[in-house]
VOKOL-437900 format. One record per residue: residue number from 1; residue in three letters; x, y, z of N, C-alpha, C in turn. Coordinates in pm, whole numbers. Atoms other than C-alpha are relative to their C-alpha. Layout:
VOKOL-437900
NUM|ala|X|Y|Z|X|Y|Z|X|Y|Z
...
END
This chain:
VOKOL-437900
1|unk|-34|-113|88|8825|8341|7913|73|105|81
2|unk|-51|-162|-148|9064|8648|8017|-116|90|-31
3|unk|54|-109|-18|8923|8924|8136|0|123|-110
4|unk|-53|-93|110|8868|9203|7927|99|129|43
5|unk|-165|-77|-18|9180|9463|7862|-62|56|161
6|unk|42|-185|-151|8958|9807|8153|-10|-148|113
7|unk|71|79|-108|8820|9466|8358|134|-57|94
8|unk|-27|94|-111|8920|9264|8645|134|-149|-17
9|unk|-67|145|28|9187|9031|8652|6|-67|106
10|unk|-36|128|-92|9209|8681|8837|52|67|81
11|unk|-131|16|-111|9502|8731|9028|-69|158|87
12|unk|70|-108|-63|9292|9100|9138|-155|-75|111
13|unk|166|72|-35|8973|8860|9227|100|-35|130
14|unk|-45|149|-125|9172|8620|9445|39|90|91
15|unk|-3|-121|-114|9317|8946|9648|-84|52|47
16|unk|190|-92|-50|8975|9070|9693|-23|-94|117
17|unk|83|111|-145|8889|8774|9851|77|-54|81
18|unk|-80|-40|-44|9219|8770|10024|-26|133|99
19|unk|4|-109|-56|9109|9087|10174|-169|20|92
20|unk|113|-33|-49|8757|9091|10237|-58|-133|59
21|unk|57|176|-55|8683|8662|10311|60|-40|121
22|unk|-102|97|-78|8945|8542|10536|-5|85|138
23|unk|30|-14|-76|8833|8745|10807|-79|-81|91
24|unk|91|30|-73|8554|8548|10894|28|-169|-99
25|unk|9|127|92|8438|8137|10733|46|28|-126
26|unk|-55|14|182|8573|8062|10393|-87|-77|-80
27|unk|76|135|106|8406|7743|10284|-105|54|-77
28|unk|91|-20|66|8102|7905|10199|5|94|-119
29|unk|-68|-65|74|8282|8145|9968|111|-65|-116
30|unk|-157|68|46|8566|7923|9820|-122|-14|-150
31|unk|59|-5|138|8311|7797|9525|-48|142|-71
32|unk|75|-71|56|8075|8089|9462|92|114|-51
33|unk|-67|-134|61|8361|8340|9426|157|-47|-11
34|unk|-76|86|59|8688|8162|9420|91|-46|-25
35|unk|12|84|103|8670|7950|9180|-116|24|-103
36|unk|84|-87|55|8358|8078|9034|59|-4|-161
37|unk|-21|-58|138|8522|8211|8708|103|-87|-60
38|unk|-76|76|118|8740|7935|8624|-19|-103|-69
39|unk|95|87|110|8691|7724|8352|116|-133|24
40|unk|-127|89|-19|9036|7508|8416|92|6|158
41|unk|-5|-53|-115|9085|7535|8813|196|-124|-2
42|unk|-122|108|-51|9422|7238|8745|113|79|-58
43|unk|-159|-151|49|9649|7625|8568|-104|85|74
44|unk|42|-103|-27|9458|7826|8786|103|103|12
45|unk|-93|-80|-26|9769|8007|8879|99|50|-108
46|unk|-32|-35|140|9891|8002|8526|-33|62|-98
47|unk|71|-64|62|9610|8131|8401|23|153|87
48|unk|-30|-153|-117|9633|8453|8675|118|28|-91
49|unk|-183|-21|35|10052|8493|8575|33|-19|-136
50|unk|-20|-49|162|9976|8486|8185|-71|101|-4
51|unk|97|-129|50|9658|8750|8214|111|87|115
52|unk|-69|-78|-33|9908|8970|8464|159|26|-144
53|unk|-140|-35|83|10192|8937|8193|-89|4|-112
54|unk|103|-61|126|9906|9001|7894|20|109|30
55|unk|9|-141|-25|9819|9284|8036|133|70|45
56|unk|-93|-39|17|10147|9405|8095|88|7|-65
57|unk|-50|32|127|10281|9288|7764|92|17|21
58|unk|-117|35|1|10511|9155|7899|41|-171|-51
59|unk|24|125|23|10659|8805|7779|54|-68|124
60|unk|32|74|-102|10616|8536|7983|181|-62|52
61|unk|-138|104|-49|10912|8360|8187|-14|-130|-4
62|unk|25|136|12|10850|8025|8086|49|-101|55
63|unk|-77|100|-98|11097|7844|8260|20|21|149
64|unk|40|-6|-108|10998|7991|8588|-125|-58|-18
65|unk|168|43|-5|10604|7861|8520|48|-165|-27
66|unk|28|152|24|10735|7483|8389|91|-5|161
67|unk|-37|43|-128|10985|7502|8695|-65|-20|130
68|unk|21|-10|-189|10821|7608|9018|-194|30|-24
69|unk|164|5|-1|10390|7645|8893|-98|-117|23
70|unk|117|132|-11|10309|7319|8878|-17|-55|139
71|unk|91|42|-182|10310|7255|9273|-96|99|15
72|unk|110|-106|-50|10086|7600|9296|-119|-40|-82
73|unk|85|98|83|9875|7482|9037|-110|-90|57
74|unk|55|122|-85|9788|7146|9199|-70|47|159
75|unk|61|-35|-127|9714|7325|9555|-124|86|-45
76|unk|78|-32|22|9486|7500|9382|-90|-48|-59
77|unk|50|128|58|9316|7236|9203|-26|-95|135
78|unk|43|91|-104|9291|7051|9556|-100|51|48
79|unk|59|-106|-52|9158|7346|9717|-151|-34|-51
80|unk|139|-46|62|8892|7334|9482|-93|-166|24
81|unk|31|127|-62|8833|6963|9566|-74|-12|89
82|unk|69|-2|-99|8771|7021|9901|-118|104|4
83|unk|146|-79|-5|8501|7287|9832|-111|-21|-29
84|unk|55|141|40|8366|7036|9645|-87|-83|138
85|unk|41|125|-88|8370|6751|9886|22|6|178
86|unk|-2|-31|-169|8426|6932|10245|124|-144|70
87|unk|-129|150|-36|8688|6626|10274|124|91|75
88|unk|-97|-96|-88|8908|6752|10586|99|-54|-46
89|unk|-165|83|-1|9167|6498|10501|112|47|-110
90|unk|-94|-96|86|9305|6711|10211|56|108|77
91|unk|9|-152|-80|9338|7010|10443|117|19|20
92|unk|-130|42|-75|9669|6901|10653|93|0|-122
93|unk|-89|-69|111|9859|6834|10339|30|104|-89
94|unk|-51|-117|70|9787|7104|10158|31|126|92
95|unk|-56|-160|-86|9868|7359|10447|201|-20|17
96|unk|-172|8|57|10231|7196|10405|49|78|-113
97|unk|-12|-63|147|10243|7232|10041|10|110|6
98|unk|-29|-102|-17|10155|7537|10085|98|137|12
99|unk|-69|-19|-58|10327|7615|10327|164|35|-63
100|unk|-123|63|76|10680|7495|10162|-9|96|-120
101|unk|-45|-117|90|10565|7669|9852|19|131|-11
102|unk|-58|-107|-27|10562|8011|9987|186|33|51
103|unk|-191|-36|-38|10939|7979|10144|22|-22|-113
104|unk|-61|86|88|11030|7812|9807|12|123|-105
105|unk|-23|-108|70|10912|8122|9623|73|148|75
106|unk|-53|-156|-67|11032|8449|9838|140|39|-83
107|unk|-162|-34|93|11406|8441|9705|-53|68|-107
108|unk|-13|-87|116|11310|8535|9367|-71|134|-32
109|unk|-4|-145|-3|11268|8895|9251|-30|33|-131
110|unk|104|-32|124|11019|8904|8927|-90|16|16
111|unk|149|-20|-3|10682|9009|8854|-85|-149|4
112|unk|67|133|-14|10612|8612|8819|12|-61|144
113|unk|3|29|-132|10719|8518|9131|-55|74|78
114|unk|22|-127|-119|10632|8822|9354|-210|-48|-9
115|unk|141|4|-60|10252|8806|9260|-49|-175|2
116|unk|57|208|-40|10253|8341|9233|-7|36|115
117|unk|-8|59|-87|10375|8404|9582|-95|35|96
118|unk|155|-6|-51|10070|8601|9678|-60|-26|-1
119|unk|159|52|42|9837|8472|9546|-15|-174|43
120|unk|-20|168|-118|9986|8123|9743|-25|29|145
121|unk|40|-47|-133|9991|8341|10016|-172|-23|69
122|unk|161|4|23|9616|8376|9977|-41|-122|21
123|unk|6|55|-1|9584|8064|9942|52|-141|124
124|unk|-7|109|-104|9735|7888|10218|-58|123|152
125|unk|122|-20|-126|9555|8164|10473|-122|-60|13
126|unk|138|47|16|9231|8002|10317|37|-149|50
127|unk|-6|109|-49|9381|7678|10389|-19|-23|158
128|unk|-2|-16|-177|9447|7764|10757|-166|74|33
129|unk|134|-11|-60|9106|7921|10789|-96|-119|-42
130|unk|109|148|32|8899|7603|10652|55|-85|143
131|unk|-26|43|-132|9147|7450|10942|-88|31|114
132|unk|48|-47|-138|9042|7672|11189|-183|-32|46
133|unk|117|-15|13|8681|7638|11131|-36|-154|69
134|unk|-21|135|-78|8753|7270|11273|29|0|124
135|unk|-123|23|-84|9030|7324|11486|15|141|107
136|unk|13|-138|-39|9011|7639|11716|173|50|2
137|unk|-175|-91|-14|9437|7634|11764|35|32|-142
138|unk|-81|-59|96|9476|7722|11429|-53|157|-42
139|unk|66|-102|3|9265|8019|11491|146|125|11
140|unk|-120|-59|-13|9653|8146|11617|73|-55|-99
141|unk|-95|36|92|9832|7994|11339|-7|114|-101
142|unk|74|-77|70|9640|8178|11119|42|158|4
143|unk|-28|-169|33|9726|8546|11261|172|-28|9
144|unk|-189|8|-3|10123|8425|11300|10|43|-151
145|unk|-79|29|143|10117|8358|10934|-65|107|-45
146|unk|96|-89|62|9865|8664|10836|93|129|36
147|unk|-86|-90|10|10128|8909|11017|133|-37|-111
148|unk|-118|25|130|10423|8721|10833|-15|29|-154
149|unk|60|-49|149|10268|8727|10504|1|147|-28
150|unk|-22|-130|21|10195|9087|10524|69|85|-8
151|unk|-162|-95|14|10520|9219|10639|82|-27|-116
152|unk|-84|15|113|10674|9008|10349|-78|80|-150
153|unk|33|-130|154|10439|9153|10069|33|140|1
154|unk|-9|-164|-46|10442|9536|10229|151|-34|-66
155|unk|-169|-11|36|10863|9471|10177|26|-15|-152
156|unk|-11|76|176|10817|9316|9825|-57|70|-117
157|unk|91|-52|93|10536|9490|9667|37|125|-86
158|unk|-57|-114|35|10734|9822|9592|68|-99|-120
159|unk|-92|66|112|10946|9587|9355|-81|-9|-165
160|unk|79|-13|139|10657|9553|9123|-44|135|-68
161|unk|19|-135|75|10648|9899|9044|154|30|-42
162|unk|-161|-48|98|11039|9942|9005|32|-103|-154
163|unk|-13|77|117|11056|9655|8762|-81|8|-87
164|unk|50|-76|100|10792|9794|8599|41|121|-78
165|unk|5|-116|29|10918|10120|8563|152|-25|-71
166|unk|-104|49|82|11274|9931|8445|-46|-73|-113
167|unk|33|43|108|11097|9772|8210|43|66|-189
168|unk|-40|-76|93|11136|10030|7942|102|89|48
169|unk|-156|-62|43|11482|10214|7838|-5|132|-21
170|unk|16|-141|87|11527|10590|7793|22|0|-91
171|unk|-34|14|126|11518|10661|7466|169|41|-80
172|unk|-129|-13|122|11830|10677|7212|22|152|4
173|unk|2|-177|86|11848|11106|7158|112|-12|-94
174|unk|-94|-66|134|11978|11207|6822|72|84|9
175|unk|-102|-122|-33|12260|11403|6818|39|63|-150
176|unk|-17|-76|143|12289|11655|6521|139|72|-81
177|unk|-135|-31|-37|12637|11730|6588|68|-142|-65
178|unk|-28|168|54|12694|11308|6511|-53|-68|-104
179|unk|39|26|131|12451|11261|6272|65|-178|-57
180|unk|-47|126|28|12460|10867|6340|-97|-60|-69
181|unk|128|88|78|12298|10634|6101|83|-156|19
182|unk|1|155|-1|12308|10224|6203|-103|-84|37
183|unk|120|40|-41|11995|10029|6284|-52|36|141
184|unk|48|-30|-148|11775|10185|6501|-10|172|7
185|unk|7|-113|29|11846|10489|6461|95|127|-165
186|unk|-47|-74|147|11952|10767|6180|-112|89|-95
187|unk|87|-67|82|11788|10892|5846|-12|-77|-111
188|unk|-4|55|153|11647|10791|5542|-49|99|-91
189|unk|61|-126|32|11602|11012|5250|-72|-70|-162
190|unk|97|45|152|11381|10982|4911|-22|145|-53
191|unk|9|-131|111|11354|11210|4614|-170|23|-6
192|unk|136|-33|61|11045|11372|4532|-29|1|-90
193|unk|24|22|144|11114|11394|4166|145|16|-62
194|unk|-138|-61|54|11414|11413|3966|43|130|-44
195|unk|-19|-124|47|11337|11743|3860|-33|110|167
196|unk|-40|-88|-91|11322|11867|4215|109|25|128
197|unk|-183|-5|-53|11575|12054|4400|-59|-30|167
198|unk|48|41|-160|11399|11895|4733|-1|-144|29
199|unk|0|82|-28|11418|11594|4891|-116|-35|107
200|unk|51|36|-150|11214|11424|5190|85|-47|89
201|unk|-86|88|-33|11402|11299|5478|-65|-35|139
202|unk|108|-36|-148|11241|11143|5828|135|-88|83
203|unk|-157|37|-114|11517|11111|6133|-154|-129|75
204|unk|33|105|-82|11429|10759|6345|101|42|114
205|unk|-54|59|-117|11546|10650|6678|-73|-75|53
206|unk|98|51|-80|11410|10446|6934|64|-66|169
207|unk|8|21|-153|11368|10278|7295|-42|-142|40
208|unk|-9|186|-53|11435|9904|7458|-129|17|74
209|unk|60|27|-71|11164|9779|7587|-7|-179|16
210|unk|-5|145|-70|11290|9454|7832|-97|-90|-37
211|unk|53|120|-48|11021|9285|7850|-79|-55|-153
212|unk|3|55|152|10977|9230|7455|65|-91|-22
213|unk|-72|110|54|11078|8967|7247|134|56|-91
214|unk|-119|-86|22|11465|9037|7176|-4|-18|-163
215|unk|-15|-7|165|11542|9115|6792|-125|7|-36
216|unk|145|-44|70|11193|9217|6721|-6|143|15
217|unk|28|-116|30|11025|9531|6628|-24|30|191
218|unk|28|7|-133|10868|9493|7025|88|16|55
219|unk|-61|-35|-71|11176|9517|7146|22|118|20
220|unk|-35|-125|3|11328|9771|7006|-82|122|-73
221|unk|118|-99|63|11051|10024|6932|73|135|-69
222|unk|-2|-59|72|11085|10225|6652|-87|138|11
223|unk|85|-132|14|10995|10614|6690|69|95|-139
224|unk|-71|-68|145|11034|10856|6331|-99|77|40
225|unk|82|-114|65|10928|11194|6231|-91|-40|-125
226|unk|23|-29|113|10718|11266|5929|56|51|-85
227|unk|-109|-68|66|10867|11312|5630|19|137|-9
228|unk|-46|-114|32|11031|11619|5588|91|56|-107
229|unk|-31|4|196|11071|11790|5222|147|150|94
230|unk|-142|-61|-26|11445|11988|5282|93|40|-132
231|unk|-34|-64|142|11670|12158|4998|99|-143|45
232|unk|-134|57|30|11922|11903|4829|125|48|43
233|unk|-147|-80|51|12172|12139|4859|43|-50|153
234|unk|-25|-7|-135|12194|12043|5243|104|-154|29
235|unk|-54|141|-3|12331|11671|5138|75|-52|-105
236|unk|-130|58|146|12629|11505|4906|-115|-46|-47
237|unk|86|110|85|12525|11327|4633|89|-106|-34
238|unk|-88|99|28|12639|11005|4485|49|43|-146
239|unk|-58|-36|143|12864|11039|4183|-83|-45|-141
240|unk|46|84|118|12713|10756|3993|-150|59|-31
241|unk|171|-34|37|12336|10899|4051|-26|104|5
242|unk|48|-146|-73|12297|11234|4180|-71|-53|101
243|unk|110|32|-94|12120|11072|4465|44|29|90
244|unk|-112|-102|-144|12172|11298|4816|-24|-147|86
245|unk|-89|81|-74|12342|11091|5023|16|34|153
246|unk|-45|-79|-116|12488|11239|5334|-49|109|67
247|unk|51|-157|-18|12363|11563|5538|143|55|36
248|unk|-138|-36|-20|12652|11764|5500|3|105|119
249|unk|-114|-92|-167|12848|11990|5799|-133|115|-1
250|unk|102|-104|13|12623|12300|5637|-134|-37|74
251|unk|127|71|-21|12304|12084|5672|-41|-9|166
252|unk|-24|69|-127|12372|11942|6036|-47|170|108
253|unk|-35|-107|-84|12366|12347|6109|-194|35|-17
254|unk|174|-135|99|11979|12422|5912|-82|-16|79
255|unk|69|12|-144|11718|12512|6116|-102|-120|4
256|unk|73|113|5|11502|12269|5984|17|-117|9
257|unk|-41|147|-95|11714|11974|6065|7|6|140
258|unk|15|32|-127|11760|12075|6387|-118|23|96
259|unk|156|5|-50|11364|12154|6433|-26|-127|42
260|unk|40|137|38|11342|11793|6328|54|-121|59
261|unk|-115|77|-106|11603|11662|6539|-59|17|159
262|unk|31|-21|-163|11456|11830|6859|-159|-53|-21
263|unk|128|72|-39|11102|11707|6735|14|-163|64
264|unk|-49|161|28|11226|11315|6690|16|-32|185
265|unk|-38|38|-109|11380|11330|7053|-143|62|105
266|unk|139|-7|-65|11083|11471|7207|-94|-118|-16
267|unk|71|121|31|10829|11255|7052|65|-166|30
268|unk|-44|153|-116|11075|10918|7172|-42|70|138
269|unk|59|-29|-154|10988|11078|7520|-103|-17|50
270|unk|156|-8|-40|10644|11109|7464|-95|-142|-27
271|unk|69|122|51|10590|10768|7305|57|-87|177
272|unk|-7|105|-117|10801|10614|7604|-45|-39|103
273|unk|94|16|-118|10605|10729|7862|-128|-69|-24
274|unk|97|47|31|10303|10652|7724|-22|-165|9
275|unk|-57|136|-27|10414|10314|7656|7|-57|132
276|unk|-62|16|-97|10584|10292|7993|-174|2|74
277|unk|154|-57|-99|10201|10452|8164|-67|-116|-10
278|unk|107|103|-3|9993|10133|8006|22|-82|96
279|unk|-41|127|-102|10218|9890|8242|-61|57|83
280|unk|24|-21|-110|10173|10086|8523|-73|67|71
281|unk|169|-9|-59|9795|10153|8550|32|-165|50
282|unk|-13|103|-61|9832|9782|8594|66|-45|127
283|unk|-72|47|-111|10105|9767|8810|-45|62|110
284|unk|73|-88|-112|9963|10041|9052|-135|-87|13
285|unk|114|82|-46|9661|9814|9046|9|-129|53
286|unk|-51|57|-137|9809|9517|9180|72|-9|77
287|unk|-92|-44|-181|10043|9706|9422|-157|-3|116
288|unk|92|-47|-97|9722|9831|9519|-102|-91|133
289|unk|41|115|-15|9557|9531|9551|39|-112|136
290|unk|-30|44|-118|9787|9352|9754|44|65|121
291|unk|-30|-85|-144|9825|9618|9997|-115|-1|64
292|unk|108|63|-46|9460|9592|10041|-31|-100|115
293|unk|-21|160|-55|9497|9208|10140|69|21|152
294|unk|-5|-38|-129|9751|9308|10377|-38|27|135
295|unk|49|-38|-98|9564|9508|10583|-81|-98|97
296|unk|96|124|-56|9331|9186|10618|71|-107|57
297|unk|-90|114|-20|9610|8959|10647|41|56|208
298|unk|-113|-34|-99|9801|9165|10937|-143|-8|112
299|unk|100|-2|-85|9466|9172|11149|-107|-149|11
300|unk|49|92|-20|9345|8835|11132|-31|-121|141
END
């Protein structure tokens, strides 16, 4: 099961123990904490890199996870083998694998890649410490690759906060002077009665947010005022109906459109951040996270 929304996520666990295990033995740790919480250990890493893109509502890159997950996947699914069955003879290959799959990921420059390649990272230090626990020369392999690792996350990890923070678009501002209406942004207006000389009218705009599904409401988020009741007299009408139409030149000047104009663009500001803030409690939590690790990594 994921975690719940305030709780703990995977890919936060496995840095923990990234940070606080790999100092000292592993084996006796590898089951009880983990693996521990997974119910499907053969997507462990799939499962991590959908609850990081849940919780960041963001959508998933799918053709990075069928391309390049299923070797991380499987090392993690071995991993869990040998914790199992203490069988050294898995060990050697998967510190390749590994191995291979960290260079394989570094190039790319997404939130899917950046934290797979930590959380492989993680994963092939635990490999090299189950080594070492055999082998005393890999006791130095171990801090080669624990400084490397670290210097490459420390360099990388800033990325997951800018692409977070690109994630969402400044908003659209209404201009009262332009008085544009095409999807997305503009006005819509509705009568209150036929017998009154008032109308309602509520100004929209709104604000991209990337990492939505394109041509959906998610993408392009929709921010509006409340309606607002305004004199007719401020807008054409149509010939055939009397129905106001247009906000005319006069209108564009009244104070109450342009109250309503400077509310609209405020409130997109205030929704974007907000918006924008949910990612990046998350993202500040696994910057944080793997800076943590680091510290454990670079001193090993």
């Amino acid at each position: 099961m994921p975690p719940e929304e305030s709780g703990e996520l995977n890919f936060q666990r496995v840095m923990e123990f990234g940070a606080d295990r790999l100092a000292g033995p592993v084996i006796g740790f590898l089951l009880t904490e983990l693996f521990s919480q997974q119910n499907d250990n053969s997507s462990m890493i799939t499962q991590a890199i959908e609850e990081i893109c849940a919780r960041l509502t963001k959508i998933i890159d799918n053709a990075f996870l069928r391309e390049y997950i299923a070797d991380t996947n499987s090392i993690a699914s071995i991993l869990f083998s040998y914790a199992q069955t203490r069988d050294e003879s898995l060990l050697d290959d998967l510190f390749v694998r590994a191995s291979d799959t960290v260079h394989h990921l570094r190039p790319f420059d997404t939130i899917e890649s950046i934290t797979t390649c930590n959380y492989v990272c993680t994963l092939h230090l635990t490999i090299t410490r189950a080594l070492a626990e055999n082998n005393s020369g890999y006791n130095e392999v171990i801090r080669t690759l624990g400084r490397d690792y670290a210097a490459w996350s420390e360099s990388k990890v800033q990325r997951i906060i800018d692409l977070t923070n690109e994630s969402v678009e400044e908003p659209v501002f209404f201009d009262n002077t332009m008085m544009p209406r095409y999807p997305g942004i503009g006005y819509s207006i509705t009568e209150q009665s036929s017998s009154s000389n008032n109308c309602n009218i509520v100004f929209f705009t709104y604000f991209i947010n990337r990492w939505g599904v394109p041509e959906t409401r998610d993408y392009q988020r929709i921010v509006q005022t409340e309606p607002i009741s305004v004199p007719k007299s401020l807008f054409t009408e149509s010939r055939a109906t009397g129905i106001p139409q247009e906000i005319t030149q006069e209108g564009r000047r009244d104070p109450i459109i342009i109250a309503a104009i400077n509310s609209l663009n405020e409130r997109a500001m205030q929704e974007k951040a907000a918006f924008l803030e949910e990612r990046m409690v998350t993202a500040n939590r696994i910057r944080d996270d793997i800076l943590r690790a680091c510290e454990t990594w670079r001193n090993l």
